[in-house]
Each structure stands twice: as C-alpha cells, then as structure tokens.
MOPAC internal coordinates of N, CA, C and O (Angstrom, degrees):
PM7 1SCF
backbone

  N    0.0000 0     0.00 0     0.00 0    0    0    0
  C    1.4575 1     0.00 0     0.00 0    1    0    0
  C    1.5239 1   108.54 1     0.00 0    2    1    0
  O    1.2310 1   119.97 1   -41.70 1    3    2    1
  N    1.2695 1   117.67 1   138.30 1    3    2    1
  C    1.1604 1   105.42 1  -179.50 1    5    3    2
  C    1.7701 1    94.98 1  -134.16 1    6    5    3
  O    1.2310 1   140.41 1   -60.41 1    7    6    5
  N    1.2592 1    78.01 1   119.59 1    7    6    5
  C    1.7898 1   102.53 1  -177.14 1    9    7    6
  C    1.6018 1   116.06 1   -84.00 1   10    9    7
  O    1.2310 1   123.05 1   -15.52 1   11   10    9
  N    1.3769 1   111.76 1   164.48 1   11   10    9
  C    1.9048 1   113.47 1  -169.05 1   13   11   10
  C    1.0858 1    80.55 1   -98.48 1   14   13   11
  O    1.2310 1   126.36 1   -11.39 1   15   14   13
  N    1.6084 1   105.37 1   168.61 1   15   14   13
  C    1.4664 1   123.30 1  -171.45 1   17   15   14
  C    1.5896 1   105.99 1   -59.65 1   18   17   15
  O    1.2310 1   120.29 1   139.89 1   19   18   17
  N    1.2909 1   117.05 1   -40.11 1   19   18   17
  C    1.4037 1   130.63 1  -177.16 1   21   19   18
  C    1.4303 1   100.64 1   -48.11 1   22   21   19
  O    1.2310 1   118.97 1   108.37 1   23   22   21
  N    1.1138 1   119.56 1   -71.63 1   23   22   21
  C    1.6209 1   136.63 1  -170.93 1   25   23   22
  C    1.4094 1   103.30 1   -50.72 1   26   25   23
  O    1.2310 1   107.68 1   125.05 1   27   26   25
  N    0.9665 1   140.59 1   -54.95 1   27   26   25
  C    1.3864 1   144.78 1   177.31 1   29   27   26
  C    1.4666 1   119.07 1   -65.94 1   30   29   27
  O    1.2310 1   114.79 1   158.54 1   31   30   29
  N    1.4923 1   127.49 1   -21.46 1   31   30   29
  C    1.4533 1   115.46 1   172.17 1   33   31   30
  C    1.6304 1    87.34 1  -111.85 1   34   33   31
  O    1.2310 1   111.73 1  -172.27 1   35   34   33
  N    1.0798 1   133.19 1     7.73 1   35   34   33
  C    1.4563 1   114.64 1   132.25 1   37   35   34
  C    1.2078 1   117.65 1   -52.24 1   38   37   35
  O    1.2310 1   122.44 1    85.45 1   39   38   37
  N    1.4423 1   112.94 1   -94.55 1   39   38   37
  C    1.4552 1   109.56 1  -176.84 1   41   39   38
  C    1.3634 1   118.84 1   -70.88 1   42   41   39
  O    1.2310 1   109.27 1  -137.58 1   43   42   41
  N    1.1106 1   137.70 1    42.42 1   43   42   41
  C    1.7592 1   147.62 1   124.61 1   45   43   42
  C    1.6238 1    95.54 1   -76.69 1   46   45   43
  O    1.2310 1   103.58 1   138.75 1   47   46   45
  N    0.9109 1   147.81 1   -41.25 1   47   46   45
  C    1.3912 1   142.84 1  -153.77 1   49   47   46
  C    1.9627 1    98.59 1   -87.90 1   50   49   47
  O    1.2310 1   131.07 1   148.86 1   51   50   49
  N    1.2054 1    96.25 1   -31.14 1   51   50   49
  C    1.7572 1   108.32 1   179.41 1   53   51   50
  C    1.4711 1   104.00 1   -65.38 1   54   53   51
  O    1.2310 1   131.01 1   129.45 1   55   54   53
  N    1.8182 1    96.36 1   -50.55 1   55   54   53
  C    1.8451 1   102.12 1  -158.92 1   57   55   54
  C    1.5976 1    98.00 1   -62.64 1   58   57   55
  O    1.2310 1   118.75 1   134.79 1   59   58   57
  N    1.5589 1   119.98 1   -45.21 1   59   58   57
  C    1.3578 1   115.98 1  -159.65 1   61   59   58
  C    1.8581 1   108.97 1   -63.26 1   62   61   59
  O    1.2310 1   133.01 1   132.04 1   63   62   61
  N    1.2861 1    92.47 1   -47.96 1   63   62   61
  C    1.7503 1    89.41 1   173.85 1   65   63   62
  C    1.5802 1   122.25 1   -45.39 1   66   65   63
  O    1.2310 1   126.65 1   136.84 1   67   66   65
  N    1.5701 1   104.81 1   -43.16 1   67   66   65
  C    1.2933 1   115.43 1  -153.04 1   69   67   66
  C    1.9255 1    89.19 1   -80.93 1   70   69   67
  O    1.2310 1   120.90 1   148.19 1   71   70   69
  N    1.3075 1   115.88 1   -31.81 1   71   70   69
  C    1.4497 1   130.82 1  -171.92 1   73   71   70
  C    1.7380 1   110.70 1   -78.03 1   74   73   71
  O    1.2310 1   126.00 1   159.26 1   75   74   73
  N    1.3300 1   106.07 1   -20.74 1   75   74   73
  C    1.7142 1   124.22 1  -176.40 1   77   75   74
  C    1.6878 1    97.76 1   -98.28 1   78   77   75
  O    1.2310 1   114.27 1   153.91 1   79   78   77
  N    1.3380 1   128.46 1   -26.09 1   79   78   77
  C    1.2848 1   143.36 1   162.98 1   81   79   78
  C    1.4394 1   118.75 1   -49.59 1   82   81   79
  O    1.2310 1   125.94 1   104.03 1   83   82   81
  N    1.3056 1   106.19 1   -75.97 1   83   82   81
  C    1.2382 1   127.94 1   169.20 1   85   83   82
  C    2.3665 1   109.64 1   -44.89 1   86   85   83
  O    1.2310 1   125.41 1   147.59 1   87   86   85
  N    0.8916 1   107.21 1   -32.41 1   87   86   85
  C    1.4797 1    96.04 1   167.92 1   89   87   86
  C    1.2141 1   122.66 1   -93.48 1   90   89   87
  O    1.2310 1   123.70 1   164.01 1   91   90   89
  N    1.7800 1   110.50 1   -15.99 1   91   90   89
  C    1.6579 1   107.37 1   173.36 1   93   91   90
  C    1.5317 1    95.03 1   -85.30 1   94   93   91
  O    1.2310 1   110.01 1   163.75 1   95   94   93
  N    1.2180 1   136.36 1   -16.25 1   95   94   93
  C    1.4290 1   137.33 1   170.38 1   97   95   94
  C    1.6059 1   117.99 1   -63.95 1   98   97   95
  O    1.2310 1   115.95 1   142.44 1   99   98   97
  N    1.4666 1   125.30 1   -37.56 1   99   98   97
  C    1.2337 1   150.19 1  -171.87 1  101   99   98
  C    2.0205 1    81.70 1   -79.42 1  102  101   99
  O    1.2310 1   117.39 1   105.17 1  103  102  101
  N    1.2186 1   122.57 1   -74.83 1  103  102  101
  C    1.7024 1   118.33 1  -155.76 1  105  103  102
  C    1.4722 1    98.36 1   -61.53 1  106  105  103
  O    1.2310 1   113.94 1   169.15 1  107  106  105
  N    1.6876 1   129.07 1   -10.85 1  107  106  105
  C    1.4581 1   111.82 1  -175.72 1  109  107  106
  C    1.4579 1   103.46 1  -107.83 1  110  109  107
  O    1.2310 1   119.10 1  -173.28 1  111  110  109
  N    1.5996 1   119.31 1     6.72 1  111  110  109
  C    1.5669 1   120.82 1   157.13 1  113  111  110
  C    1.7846 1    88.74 1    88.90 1  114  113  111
  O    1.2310 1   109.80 1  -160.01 1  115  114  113
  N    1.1210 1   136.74 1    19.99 1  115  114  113
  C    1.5501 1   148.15 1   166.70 1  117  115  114
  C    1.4744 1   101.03 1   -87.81 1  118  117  115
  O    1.2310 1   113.54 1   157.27 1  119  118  117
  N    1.3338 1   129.83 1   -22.73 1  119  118  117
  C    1.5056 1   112.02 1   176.45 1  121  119  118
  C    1.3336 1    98.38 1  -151.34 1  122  121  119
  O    1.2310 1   131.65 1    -6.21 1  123  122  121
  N    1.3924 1    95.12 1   173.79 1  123  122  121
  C    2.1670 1    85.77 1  -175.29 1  125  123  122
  C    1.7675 1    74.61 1  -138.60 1  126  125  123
  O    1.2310 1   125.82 1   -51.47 1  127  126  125
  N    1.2328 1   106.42 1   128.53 1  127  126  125
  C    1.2707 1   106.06 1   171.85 1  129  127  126
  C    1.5634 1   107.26 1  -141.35 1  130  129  127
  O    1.2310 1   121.85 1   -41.16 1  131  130  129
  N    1.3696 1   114.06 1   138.84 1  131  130  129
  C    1.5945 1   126.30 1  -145.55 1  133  131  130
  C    1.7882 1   101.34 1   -99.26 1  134  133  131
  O    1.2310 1   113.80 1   -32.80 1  135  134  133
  N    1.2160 1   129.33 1   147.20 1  135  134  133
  C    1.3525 1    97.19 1   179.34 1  137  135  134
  C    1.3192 1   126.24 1   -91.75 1  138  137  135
  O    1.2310 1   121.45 1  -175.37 1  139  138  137
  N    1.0326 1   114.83 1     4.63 1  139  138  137
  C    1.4626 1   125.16 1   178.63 1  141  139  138
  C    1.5420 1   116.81 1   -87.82 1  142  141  139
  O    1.2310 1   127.09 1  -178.35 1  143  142  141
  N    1.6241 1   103.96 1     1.65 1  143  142  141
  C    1.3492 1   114.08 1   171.34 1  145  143  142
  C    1.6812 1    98.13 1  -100.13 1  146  145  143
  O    1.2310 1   115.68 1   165.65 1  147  146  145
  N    1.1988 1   125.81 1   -14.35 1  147  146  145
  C    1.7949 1   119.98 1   170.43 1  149  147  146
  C    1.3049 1   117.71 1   -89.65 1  150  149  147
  O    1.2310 1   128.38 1   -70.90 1  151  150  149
  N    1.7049 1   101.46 1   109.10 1  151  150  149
  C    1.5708 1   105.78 1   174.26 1  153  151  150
  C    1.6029 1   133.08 1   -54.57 1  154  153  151
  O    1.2310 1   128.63 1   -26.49 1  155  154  153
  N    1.1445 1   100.98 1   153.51 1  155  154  153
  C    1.4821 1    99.03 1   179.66 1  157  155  154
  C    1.1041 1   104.37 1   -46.75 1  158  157  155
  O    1.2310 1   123.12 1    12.66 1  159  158  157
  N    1.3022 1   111.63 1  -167.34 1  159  158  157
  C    1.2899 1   137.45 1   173.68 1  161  159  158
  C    1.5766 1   104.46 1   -98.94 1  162  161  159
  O    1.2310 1   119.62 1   135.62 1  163  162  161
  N    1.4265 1   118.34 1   -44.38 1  163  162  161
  C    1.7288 1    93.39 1   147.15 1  165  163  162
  C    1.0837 1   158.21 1   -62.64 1  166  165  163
  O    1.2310 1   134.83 1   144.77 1  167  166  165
  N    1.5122 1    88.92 1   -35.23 1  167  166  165
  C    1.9596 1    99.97 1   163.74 1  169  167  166
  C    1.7562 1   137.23 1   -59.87 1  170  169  167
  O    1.2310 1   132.51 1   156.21 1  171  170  169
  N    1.4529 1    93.43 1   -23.79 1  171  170  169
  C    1.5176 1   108.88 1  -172.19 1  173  171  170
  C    1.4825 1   105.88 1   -57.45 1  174  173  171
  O    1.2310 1   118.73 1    24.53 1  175  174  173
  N    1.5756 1   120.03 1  -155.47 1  175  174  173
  C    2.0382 1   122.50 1  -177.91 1  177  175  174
  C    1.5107 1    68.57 1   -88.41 1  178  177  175
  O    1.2310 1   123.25 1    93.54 1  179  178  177
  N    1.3346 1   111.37 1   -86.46 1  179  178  177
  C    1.8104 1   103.12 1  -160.20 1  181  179  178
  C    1.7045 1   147.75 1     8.19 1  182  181  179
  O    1.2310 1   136.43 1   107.73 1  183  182  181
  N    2.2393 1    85.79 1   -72.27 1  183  182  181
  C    1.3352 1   105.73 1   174.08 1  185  183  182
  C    1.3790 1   105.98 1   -67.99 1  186  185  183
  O    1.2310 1   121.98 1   152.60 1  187  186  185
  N    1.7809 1   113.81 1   -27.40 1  187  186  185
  C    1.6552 1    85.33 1  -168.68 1  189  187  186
  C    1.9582 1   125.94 1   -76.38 1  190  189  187
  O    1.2310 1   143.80 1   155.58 1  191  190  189
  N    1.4272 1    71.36 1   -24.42 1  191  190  189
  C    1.8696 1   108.94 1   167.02 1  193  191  190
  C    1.8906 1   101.34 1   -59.29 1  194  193  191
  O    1.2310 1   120.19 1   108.90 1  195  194  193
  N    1.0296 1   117.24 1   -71.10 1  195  194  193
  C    1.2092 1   114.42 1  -177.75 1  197  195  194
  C    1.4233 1   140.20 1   -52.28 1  198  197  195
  O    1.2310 1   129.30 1   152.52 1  199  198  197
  N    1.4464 1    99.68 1   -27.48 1  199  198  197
  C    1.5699 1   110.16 1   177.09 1  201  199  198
  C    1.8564 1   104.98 1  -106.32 1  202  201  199
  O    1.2310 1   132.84 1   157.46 1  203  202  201
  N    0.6554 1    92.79 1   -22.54 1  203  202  201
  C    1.5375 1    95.60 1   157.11 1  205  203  202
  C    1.8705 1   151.07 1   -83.34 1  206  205  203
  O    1.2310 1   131.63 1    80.96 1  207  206  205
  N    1.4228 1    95.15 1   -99.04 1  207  206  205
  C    1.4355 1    98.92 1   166.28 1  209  207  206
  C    1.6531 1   123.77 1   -58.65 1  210  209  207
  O    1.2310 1   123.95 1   143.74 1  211  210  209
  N    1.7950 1   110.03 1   -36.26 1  211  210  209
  C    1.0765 1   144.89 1  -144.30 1  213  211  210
  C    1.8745 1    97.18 1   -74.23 1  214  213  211
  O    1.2310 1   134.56 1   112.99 1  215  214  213
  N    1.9905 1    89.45 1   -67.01 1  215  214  213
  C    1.4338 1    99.42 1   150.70 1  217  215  214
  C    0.9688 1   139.67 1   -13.90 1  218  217  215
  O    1.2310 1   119.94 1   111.65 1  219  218  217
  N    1.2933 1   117.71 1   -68.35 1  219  218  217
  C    1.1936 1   127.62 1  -174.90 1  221  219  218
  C    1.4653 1   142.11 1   -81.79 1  222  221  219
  O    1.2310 1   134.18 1   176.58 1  223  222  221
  N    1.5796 1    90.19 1    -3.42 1  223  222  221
  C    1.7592 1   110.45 1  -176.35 1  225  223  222
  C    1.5411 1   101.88 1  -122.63 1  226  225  223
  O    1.2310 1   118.01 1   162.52 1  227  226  225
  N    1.3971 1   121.40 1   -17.48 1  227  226  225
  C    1.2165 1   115.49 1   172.24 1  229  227  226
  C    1.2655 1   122.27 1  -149.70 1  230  229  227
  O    1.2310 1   117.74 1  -124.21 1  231  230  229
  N    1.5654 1   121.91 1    55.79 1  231  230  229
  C    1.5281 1   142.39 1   159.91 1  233  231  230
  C    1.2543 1    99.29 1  -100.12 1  234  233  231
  O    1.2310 1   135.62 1   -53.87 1  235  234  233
  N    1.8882 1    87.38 1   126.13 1  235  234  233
  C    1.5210 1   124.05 1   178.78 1  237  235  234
  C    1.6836 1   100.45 1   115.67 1  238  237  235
  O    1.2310 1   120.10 1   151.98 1  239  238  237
  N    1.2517 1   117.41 1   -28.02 1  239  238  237
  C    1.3522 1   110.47 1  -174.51 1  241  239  238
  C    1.2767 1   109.55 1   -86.53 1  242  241  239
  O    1.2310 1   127.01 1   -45.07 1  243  242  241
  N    1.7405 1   104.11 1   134.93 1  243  242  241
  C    1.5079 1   113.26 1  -169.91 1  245  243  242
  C    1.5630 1   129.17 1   -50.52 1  246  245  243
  O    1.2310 1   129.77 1   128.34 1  247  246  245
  N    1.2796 1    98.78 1   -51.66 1  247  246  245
  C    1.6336 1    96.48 1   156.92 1  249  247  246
  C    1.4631 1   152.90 1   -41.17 1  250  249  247
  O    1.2310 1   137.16 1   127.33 1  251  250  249
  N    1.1932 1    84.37 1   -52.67 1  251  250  249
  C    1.9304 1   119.04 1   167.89 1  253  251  250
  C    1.7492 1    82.56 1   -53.60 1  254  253  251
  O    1.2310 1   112.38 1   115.15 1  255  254  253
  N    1.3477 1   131.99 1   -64.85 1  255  254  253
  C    1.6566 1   133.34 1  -106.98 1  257  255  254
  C    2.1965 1    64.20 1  -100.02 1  258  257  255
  O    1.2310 1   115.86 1   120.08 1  259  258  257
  N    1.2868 1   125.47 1   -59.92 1  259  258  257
  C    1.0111 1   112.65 1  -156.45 1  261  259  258
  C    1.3890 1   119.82 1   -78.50 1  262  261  259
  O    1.2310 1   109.00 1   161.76 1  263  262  261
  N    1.1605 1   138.20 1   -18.24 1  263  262  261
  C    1.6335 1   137.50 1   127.91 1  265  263  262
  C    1.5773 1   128.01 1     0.99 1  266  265  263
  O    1.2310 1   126.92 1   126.79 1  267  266  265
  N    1.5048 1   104.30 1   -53.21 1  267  266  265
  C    1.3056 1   102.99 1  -157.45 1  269  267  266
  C    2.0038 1    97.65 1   -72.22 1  270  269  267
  O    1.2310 1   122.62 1   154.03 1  271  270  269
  N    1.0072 1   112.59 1   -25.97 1  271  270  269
  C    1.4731 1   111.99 1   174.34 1  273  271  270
  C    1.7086 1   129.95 1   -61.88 1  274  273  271
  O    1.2310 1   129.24 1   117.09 1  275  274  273
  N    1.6459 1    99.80 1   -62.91 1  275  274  273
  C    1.7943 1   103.92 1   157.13 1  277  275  274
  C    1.4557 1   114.65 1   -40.56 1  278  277  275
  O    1.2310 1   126.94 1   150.55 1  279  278  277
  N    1.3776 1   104.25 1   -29.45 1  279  278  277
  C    1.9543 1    99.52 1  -155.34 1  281  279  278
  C    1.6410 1    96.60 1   -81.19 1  282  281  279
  O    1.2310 1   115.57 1   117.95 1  283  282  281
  N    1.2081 1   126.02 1   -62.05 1  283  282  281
  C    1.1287 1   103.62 1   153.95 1  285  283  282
  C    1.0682 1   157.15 1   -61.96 1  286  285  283
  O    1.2310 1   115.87 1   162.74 1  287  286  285
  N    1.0096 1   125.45 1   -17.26 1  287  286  285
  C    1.9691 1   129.60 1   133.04 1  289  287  286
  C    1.0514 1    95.65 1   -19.40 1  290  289  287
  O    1.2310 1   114.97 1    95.88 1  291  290  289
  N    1.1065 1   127.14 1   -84.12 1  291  290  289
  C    1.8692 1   128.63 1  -126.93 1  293  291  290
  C    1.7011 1   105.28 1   -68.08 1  294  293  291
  O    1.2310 1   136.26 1   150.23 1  295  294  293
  N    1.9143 1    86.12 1   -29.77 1  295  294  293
  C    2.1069 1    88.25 1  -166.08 1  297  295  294
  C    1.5641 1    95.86 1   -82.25 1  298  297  295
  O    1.2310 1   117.12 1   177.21 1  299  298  297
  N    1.5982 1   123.08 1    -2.79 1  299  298  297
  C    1.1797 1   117.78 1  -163.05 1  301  299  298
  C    1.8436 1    93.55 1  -107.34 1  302  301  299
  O    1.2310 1   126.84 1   164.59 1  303  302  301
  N    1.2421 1   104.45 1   -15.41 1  303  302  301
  C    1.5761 1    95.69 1  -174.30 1  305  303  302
  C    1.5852 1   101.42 1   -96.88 1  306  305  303
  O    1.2310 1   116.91 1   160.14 1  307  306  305
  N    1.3683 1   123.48 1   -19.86 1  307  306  305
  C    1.3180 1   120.42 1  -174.00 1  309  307  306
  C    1.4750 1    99.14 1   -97.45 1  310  309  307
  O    1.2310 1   107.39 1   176.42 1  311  310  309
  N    1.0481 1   141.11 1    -3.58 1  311  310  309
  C    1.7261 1   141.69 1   162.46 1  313  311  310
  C    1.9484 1   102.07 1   -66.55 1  314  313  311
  O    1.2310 1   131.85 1   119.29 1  315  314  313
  N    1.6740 1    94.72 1   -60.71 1  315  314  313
  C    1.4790 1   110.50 1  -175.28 1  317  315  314
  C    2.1028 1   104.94 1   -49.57 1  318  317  315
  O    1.2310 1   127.92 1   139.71 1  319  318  317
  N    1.2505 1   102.36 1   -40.29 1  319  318  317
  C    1.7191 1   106.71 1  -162.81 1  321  319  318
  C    1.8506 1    94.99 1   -83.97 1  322  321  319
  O    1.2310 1   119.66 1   136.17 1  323  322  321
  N    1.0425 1   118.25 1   -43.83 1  323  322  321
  C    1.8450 1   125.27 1   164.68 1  325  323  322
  C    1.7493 1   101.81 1   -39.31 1  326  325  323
  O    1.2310 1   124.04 1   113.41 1  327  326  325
  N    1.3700 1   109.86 1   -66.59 1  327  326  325
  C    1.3356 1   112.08 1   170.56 1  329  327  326
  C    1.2810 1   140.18 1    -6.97 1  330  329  327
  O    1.2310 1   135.57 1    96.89 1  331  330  329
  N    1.5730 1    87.48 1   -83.11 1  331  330  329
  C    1.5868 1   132.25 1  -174.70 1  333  331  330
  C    1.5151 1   103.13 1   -56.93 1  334  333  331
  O    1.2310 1   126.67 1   132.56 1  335  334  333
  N    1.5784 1   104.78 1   -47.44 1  335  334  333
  C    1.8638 1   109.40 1  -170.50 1  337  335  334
  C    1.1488 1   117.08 1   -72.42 1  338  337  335
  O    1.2310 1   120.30 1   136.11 1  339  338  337
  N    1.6393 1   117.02 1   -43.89 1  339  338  337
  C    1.3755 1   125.76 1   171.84 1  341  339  338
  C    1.4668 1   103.66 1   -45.73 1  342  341  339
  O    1.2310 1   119.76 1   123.37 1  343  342  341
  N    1.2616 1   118.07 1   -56.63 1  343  342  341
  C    1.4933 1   124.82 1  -165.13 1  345  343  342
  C    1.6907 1   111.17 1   -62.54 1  346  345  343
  O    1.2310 1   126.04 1   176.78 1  347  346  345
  N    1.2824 1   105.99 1    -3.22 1  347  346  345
  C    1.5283 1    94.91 1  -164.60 1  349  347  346
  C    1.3073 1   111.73 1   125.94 1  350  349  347
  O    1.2310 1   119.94 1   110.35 1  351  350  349
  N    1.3165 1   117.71 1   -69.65 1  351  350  349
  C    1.4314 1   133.39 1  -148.49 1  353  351  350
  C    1.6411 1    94.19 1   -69.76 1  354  353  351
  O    1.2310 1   120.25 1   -98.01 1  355  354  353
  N    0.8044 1   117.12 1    81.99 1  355  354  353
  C    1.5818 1   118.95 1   152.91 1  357  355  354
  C    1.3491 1   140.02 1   -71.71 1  358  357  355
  O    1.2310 1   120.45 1   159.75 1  359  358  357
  N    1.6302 1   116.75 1   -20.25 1  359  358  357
  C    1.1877 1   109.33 1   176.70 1  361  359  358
  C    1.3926 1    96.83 1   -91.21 1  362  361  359
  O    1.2310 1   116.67 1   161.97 1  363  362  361
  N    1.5309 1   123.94 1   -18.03 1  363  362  361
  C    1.2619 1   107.78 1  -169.65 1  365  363  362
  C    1.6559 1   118.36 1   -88.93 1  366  365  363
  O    1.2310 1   122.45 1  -179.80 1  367  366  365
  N    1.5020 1   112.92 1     0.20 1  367  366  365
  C    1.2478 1   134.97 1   165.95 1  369  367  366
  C    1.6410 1   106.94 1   -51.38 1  370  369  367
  O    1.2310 1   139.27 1   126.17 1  371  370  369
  N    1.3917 1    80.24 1   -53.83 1  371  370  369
  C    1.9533 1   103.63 1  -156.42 1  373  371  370
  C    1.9662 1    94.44 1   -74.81 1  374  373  371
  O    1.2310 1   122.73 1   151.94 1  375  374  373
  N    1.0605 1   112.38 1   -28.06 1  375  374  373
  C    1.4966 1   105.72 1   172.96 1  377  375  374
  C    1.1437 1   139.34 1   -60.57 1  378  377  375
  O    1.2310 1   132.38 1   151.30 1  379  378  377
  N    1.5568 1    93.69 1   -28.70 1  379  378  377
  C    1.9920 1   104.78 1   156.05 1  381  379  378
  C    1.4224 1   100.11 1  -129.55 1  382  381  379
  O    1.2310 1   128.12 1   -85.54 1  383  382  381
  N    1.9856 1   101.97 1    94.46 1  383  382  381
  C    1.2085 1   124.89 1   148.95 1  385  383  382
  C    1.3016 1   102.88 1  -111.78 1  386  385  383
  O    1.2310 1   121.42 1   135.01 1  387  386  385
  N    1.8110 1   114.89 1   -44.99 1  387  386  385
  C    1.4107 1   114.11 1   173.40 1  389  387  386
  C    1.3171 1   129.92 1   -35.78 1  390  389  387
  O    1.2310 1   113.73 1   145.38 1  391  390  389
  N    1.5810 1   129.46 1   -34.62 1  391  390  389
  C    1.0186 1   157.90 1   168.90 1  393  391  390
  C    1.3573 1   116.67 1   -64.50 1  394  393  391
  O    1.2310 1   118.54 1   109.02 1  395  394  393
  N    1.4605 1   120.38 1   -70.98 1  395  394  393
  C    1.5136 1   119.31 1   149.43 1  397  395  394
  C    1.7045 1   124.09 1   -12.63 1  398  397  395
  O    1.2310 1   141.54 1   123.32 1  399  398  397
  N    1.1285 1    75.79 1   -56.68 1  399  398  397
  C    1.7938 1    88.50 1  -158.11 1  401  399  398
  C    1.4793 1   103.22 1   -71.29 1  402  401  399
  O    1.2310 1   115.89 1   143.37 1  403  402  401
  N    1.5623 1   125.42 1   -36.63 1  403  402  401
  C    1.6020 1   133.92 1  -157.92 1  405  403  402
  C    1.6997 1    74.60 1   -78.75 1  406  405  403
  O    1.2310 1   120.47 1   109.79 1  407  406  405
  N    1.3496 1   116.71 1   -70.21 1  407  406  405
  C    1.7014 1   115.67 1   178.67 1  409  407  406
  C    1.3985 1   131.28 1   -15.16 1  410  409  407
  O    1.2310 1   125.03 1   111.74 1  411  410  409
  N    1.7568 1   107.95 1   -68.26 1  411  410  409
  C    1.0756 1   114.90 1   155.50 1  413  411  410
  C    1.3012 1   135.35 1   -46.40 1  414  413  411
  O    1.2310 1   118.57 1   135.36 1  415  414  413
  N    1.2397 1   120.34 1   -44.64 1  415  414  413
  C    1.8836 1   129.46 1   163.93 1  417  415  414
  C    1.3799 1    93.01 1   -56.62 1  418  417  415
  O    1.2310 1   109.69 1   108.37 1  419  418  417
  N    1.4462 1   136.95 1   -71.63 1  419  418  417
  C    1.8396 1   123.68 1   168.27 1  421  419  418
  C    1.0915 1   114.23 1    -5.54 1  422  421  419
  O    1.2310 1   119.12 1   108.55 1  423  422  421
  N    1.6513 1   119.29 1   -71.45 1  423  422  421
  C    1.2454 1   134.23 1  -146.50 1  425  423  422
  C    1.6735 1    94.47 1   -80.12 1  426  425  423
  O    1.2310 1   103.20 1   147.05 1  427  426  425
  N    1.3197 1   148.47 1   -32.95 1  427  426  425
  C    1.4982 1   150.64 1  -134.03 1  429  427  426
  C    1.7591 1    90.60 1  -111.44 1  430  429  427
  O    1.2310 1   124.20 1   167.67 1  431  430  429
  N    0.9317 1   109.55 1   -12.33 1  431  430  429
  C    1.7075 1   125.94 1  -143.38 1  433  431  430
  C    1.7015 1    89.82 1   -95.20 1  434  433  431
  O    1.2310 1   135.40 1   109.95 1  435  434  433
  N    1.8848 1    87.80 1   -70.05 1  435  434  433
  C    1.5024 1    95.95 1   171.05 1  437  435  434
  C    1.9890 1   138.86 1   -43.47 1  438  437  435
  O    1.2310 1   133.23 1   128.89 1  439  438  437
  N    1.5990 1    92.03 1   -51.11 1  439  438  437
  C    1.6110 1   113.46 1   169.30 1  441  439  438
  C    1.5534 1   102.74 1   -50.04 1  442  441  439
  O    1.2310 1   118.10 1    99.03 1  443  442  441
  N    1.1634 1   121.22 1   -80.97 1  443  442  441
  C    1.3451 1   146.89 1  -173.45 1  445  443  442
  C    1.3752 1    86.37 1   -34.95 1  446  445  443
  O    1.2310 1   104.43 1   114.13 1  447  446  445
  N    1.3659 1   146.34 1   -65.87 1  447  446  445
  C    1.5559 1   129.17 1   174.67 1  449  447  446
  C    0.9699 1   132.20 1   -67.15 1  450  449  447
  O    1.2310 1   119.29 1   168.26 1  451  450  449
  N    1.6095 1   118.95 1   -11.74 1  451  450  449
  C    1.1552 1   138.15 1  -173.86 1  453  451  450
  C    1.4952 1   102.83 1   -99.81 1  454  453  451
  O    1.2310 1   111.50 1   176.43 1  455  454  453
  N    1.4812 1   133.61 1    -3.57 1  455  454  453
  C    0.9474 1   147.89 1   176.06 1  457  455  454
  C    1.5104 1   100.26 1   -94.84 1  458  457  455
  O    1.2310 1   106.39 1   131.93 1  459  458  457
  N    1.0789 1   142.90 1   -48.07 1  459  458  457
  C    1.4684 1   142.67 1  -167.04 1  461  459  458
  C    1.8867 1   112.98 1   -81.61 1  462  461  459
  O    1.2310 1   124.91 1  -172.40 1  463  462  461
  N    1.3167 1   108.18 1     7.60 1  463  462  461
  C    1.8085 1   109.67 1  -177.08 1  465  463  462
  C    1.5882 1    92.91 1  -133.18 1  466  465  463
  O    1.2310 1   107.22 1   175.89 1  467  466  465
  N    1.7090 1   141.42 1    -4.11 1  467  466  465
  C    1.1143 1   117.78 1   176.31 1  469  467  466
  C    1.4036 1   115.29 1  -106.94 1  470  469  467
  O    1.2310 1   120.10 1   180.00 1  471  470  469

C-alpha cells in the first residue's frame, strides 16, 4: 500500500504511541519485550518513510529536518530501557522514562507540524 504523506504520519503518530505503550507495558511486568525485537529507527513505517519518500518531499523543512534526532533517541532509549529490564535492572529502566516521555512529546510535536504543511 502506498499511503499519502498525510496517511502515513497518521499512522506514524498511532505506531509511536502504541510503540511508547508497549515500554510502559514492559516496566508494569504486562509485556516482556526483548530489545532486539525494537526496530531501528530505520526500520520502523517512519524511518522507512523518512529516509526515503519522506526525504524527498520534505528536506529542508524544519520539522521534517528536526525529527530525525528525537526519532532516534527514542528507538535508542527504548533498546537501552528493554536492556536494562531484561537484565534485572529495573529501577534503572524506570530512570529514563522521564526522558522517553520529554522525547516522545519531541517526536508528537514534530509530526503534528509536519502534519499541517503536507
């Protein structure tokens, strides 16, 4: 399927919740999720959207341009917190949720403007 730009940072806006879900689900022992099951930040709809099609219809625009930083954060902080929990370390999981979360508001911040020019 190949979705309009619209349609796709829709459902990028679905995946990230549902993907930011899934780790507050993992810290309340409701899911065990491994990190090698969380895609990059290239692999996800986003990255593939982003370095691609995404690229190419909206490089130079501030939004688009400031995305690409949170987005990898988040897949890099929720790999690191998967880690940490598996391993034990649970409180130190839970120590960068604050972080997560300011990230994620980054990332919702970005779409959401990036939603109003396509």
């Amino acid at each position: 399927v190949d979705h309009t730009d619209a349609d796709l940072i829709k459902l990028t806006k679905s995946d990230h919740k549902m993907w930011v879900q899934r780790i507050h689900n993992m810290l309340a022992g409701i899911e065990h999720v491994n990190h090698s099951d969380l895609a990059s930040h290239r692999e996800c709809r986003l990255g593939k959207w982003y370095y691609s099609k995404g690229a190419a219809s909206h490089r130079g625009n501030s939004a688009f341009e400031a995305l690409e930083s949170p987005h990898e954060k988040i897949h890099s902080i929720g790999r690191q917190m998967a880690e940490l929990y598996n391993q034990g370390k649970i409180a130190d999981a839970r120590a960068l949720m604050v972080e997560l979360e300011d990230t994620s508001r980054d990332i919702m911040g970005q779409l959401e403007a990036l939603q109003q020019i396509v």
